[in-house]
C-alpha positions in Angstrom: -15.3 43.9 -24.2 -16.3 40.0 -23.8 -13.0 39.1 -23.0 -12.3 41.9 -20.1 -15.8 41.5 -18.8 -14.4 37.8 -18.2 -11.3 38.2 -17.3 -12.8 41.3 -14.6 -14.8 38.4 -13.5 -12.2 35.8 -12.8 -9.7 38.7 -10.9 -13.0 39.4 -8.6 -13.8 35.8 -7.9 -9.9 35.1 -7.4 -10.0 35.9 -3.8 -12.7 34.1 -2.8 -11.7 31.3 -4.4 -8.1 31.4 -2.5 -9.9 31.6 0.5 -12.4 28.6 0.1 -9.0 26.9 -0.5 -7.0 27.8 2.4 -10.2 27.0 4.3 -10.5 23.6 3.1 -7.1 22.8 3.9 -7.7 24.3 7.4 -11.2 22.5 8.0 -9.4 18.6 6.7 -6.2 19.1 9.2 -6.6 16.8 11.5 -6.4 18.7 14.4 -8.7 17.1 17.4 -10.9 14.7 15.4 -12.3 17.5 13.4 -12.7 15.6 10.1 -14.8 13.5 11.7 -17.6 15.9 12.4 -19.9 16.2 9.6 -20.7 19.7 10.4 -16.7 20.4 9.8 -16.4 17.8 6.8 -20.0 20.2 4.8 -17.7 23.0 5.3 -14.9 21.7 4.0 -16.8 20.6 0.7 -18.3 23.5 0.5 -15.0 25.3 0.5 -13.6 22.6 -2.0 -16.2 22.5 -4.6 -16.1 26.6 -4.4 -12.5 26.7 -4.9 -12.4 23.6 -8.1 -14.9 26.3 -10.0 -12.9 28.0 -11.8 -11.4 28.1 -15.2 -7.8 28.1 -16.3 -6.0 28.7 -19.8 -3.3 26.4 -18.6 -2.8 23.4 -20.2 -2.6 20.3 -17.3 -0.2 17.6 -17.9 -0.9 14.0 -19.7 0.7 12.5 -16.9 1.5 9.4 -18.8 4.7 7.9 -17.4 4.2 4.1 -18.2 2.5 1.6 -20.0 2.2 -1.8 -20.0 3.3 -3.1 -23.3 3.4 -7.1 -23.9 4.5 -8.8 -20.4 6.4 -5.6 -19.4 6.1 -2.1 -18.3 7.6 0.7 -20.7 8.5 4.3 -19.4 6.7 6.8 -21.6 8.7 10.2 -22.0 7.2 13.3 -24.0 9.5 14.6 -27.0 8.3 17.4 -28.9 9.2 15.9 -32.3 7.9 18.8 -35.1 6.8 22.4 -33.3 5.4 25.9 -34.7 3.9 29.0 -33.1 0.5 27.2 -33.2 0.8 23.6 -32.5 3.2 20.7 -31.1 3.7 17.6 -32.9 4.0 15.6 -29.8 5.6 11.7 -29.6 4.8 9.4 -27.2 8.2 7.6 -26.7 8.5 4.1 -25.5 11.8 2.8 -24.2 11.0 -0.5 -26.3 13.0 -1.7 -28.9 10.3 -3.2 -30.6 8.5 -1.8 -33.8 5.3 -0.9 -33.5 2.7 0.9 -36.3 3.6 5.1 -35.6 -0.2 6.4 -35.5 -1.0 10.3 -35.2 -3.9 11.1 -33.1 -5.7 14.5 -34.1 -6.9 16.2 -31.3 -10.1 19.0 -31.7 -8.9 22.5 -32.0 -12.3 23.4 -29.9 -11.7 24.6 -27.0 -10.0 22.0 -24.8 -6.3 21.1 -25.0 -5.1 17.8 -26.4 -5.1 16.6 -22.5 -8.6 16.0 -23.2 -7.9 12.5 -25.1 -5.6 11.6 -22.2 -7.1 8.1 -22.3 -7.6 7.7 -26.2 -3.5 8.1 -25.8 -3.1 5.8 -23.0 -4.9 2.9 -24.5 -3.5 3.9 -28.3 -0.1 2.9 -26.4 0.1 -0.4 -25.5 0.3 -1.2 -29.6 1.3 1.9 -30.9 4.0 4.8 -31.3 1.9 7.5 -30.9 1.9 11.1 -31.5 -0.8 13.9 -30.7 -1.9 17.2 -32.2 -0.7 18.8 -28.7 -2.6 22.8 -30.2 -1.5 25.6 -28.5 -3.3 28.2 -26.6 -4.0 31.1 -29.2 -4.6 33.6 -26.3 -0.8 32.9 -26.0 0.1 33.7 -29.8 2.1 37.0 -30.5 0.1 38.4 -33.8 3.5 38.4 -35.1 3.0 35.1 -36.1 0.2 35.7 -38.5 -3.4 33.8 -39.0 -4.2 30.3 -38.5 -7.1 28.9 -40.6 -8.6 26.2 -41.6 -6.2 25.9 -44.9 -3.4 26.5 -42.3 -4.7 23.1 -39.5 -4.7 21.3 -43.0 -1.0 22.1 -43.5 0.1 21.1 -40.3 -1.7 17.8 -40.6 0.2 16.9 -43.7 3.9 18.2 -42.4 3.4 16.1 -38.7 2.4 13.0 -41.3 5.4 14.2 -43.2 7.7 14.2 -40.0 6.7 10.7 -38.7 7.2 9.0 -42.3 6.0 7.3 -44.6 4.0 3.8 -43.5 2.2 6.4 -41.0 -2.0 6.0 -39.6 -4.0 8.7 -38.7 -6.7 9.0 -35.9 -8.9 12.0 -35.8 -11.4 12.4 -32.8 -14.7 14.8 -33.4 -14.2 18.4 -35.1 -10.8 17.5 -37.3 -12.3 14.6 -39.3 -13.0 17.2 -41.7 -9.6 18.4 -41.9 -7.9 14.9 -41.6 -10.2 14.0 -44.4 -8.8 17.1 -46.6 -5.0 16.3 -45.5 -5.4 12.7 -46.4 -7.1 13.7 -50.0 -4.5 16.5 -51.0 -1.9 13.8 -50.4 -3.4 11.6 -52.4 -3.9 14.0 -55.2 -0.4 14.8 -54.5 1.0 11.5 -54.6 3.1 12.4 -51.3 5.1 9.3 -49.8 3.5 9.8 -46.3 -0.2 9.4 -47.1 -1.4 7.5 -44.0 -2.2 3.6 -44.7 -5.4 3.8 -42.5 -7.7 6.7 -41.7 -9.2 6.6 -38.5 -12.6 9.3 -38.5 -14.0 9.3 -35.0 -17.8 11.4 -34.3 -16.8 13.5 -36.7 -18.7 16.1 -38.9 -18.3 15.0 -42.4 -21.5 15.8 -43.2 -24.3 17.9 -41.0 -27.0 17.6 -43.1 -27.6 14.0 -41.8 -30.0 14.0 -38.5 -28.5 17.7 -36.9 -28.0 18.3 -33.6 -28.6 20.8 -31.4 -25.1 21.9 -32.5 -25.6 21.9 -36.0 -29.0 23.7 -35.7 -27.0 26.7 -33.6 -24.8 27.0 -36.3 -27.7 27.6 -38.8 -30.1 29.6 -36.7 -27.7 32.7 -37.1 -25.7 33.7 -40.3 -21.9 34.0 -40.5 -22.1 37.7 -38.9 -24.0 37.2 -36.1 -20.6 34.8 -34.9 -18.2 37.9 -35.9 -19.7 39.9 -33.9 -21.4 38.4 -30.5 -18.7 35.6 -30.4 -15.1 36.9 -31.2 -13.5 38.9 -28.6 -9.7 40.2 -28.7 -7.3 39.0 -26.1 -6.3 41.8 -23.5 -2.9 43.5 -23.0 -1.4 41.4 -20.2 -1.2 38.1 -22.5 1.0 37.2 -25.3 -1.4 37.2 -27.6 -2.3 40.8 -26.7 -4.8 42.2 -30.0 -5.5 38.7 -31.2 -8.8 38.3 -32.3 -10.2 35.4 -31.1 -12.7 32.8 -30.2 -12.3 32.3 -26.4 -12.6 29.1 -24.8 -14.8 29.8 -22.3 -17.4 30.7 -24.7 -17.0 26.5 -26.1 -17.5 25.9 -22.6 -20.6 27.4 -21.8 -22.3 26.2 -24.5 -21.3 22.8 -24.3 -22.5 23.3 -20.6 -25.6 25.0 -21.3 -27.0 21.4 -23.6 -27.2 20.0 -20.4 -26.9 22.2 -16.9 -29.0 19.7 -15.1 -26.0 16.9 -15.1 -23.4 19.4 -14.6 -25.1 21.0 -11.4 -25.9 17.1 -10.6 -22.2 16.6 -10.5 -21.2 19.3 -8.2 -24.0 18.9 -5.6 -22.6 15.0 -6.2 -19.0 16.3 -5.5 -20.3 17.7 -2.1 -21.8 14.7 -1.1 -19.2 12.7 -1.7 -17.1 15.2 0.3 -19.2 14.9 3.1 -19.7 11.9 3.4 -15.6 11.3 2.8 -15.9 9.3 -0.5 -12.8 10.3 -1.5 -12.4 7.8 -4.6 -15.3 9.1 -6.0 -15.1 12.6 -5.4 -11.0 12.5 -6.4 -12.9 11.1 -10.2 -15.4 14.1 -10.3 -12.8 16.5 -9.6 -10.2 15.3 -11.7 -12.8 15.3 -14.2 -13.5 18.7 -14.0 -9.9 19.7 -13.5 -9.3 18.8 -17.3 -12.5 20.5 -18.3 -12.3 23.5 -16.8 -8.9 23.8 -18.5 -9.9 26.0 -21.8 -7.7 27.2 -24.8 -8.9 30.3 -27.1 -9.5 29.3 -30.4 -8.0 32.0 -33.5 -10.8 33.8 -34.8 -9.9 33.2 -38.5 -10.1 28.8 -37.9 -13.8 28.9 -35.7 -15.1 31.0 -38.0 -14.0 29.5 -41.3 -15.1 26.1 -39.8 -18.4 26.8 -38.7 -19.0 28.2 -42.1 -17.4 26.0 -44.2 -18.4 22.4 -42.6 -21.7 23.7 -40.3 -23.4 26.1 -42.4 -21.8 25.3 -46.3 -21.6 21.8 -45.8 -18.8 22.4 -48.6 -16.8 19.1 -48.2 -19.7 16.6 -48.9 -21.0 18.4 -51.7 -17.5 19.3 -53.4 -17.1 22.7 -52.8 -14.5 22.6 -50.2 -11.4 24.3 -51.8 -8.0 23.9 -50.1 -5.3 26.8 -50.7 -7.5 27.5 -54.0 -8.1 23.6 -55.4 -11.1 21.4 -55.1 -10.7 19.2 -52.4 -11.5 15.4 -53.6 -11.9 12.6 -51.3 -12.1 10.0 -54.6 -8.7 10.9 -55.2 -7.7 8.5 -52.2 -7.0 4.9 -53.2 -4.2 3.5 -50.8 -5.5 4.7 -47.4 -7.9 1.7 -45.5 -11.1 4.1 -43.7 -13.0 3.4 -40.7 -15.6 5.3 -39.6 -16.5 4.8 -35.6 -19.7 6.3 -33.9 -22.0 6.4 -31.2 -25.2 5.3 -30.7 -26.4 8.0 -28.2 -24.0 10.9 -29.6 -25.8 13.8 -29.1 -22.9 16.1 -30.6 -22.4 14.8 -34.1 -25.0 12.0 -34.6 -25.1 8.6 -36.4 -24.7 9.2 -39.8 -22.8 12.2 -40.0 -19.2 10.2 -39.8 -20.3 7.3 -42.0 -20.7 9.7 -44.8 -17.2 9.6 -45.4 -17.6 6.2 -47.2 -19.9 7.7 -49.5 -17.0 10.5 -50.5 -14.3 7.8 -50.4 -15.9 6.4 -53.4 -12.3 4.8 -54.3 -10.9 3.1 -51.5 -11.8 -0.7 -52.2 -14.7 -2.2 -50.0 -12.2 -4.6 -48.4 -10.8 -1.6 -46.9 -13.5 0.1 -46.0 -15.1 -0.6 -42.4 -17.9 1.2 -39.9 -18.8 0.7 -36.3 -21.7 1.9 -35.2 -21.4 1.5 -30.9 -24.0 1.0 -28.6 -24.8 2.7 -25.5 -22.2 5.4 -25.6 -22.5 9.1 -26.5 -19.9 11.3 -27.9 -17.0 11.4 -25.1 -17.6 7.5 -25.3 -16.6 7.0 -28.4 -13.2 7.7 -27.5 -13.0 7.2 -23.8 -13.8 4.9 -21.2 -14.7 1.0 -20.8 -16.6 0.6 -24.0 -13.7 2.7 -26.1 -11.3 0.5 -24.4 -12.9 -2.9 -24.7 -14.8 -2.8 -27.5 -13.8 0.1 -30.1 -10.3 0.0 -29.8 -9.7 -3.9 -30.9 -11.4 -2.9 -34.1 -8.9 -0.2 -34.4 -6.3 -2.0 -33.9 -7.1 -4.4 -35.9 -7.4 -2.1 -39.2 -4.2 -0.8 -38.5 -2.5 -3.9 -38.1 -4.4 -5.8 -41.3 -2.4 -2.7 -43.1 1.2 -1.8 -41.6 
């Protein structure tokens, strides 16, 4: 019943929220110097930051139309270049005639679209042919389709690295360093023509056992069960995914939400202010902000709960128990891929340490093409957005990827 007690929820507060909406709209027309009343301009906030709460399963755009490449501007266009039931290989395309390194960017599977890396993407461009993980909503999944594990994220990973091509990079960005870390060893065991040539592992998991989180100690405080049952819920009748069992995005949400409610409630009352006081540059930030993370996708049962076991509770990867489609995975077994490991210093959601581990497993790869970067001042969303991800982490990705394209 978790799912229809949310979705009864959401159809009562849909009204309301239409209302506060129209009322905004009605309160900013300016009609009489109205908007410049501060009594008129609280009441129009009011009815703003009411009708921006909500959440939506729909996935918002990435919006990226250009980028500047060299001395010019290129027009980016989205082309869905590999696609199943469960995920998008999307590319990036640049109308440049110029070569550039083809780099896959994995995006979590944790209850935010692929959107969420928006600017990981934008900045990836300017020296790149990108493509993105683009995951699809699993509330949206006939059943028809079958499962989609942990084993089955693995074998996507290696058929998009398959469809770009040989001479490929991969970036992964939080949760899938695990599973780019499989894909990348299978091929290697498998001697498959498309293993990356650099492996990008970004605040990701590798290992929990170093310094938990409050994230990693959740995961232990409860067995396996306990997530069966208080945390899976079955999508309702009136979606596509109608008797799916799954792990619904809004439950990611709130718990991200609930480490810290104090800056999230900070941010709204901010949003208001800034409302009032017509600071629209600011408040337009805040709310596009929120737009994007308000914008949940339902994870499938089978892949949360496989991965909180497996990498959270098991820690089966860094001590070699990890099996993929029923053989040991092996990390040693990967020679011709460069690593870097990137982290943040204040990273409250996978801490330092965790990432790095990866060297350790790598125990193959050469040292010359082996690198870390530890980066100051910047938490988890840091890492792989905003100034310091722009200015100072991505040269050093760039900069592995070129040394080996």
């Amino acid at each position: 019943m978790l799912y229809q007690a949310f979705q009864a929820r959401s159809d009562l507060m849909f009204p309301i929220r239409a209302l506060a909406k129209v009322g905004a709209r009605v309160l900013n027309w300016p009609v009489a110097g109205m908007p410049d009343n501060l009594w008129v301009r609280s009441m129009a906030a009011a009815c703003e930051v009411i009708a921006g709460a909500k959440l939506t399963h729909a996935r918002p755009p990435f919006g990226i139309t250009s980028v500047k490449v060299g001395n010019r501007l290129a027009t980016v266009t989205e082309e869905a270049a590999w696609s199943t039931p469960f995920g998008t290989l999307l590319h990036f395309k640049k109308d440049i005639e110029t070569p550039q390194p083809r780099v896959l960017i994995v995006a979590p599977l944790s209850g935010h679209f692929a959107t969420l890396l928006r600017n990981t993407v934008e900045v990836m461009l300017q020296d790149h042919d990108v493509y993105i993980t683009d995951w699809h909503n699993a509330r949206d999944i006939s059943v028809r389709h079958g499962q989609f594990g942990f084993d089955d994220y693995v074998d996507h990973l290696i058929k998009f690295l398959e469809v770009i091509g040989p001479g490929g990079h991969i970036l992964a960005v939080c949760q899938p360093c695990v599973q780019a870390l499989v894909a990348v060893s299978v091929m290697a065991e498998d001697k498959n023509p498309a293993q990356p040539r650099t492996m990008t592992l970004m605040a990701g998991p590798i290992d929990c056992r170093i310094s938990p989180t409050e994230v990693n100690r959740l995961a232990m405080d409860h067995p396996i069960e306990w997530f069966k049952e208080k945390l899976i819920a079955t999508v309702p009748l009136r979606y596509r995914g109608a008797g799916r069992k799954v792990y619904p995005g809004f439950m990611q949400l709130t718990a991200f939400m609930s480490m810290n409610p104090q800056r999230h409630i900070n941010a709204q009352v901010g949003l208001y202010g800034d409302l009032t006081l017509g600071e629209a540059e600011k408040a337009e930030a805040t709310k596009t902000f929120y737009e994007e993370y308000f914008a949940v996708l339902d994870l499938t049962a089978e892949f949360y709960l496989e991965t909180v076991q497996w990498v959270f509770q098991e820690y089966r990867l860094p001590k070699g128990e990890l099996k993929f489609r029923g053989r040991t995975v092996n990390p040693a077994n990967i020679t011709r891929t460069a690593l870097l490991t990137v982290e943040g210093e204040r990273d409250d959601i996978c801490s330092v340490g965790q990432t790095l581990a990866a060297h350790e497993l790598c125990k193959k790869i050469r040292p010359y093409m082996k690198k870390h970067h530890l980066q100051a001042g910047v938490g988890h969303y840091g890492v792989f957005s905003g100034r310091r991800w722009a200015g100072q982490i991505y040269p050093i990705v760039r900069n592995m990827i070129l040394s080996r394209d």
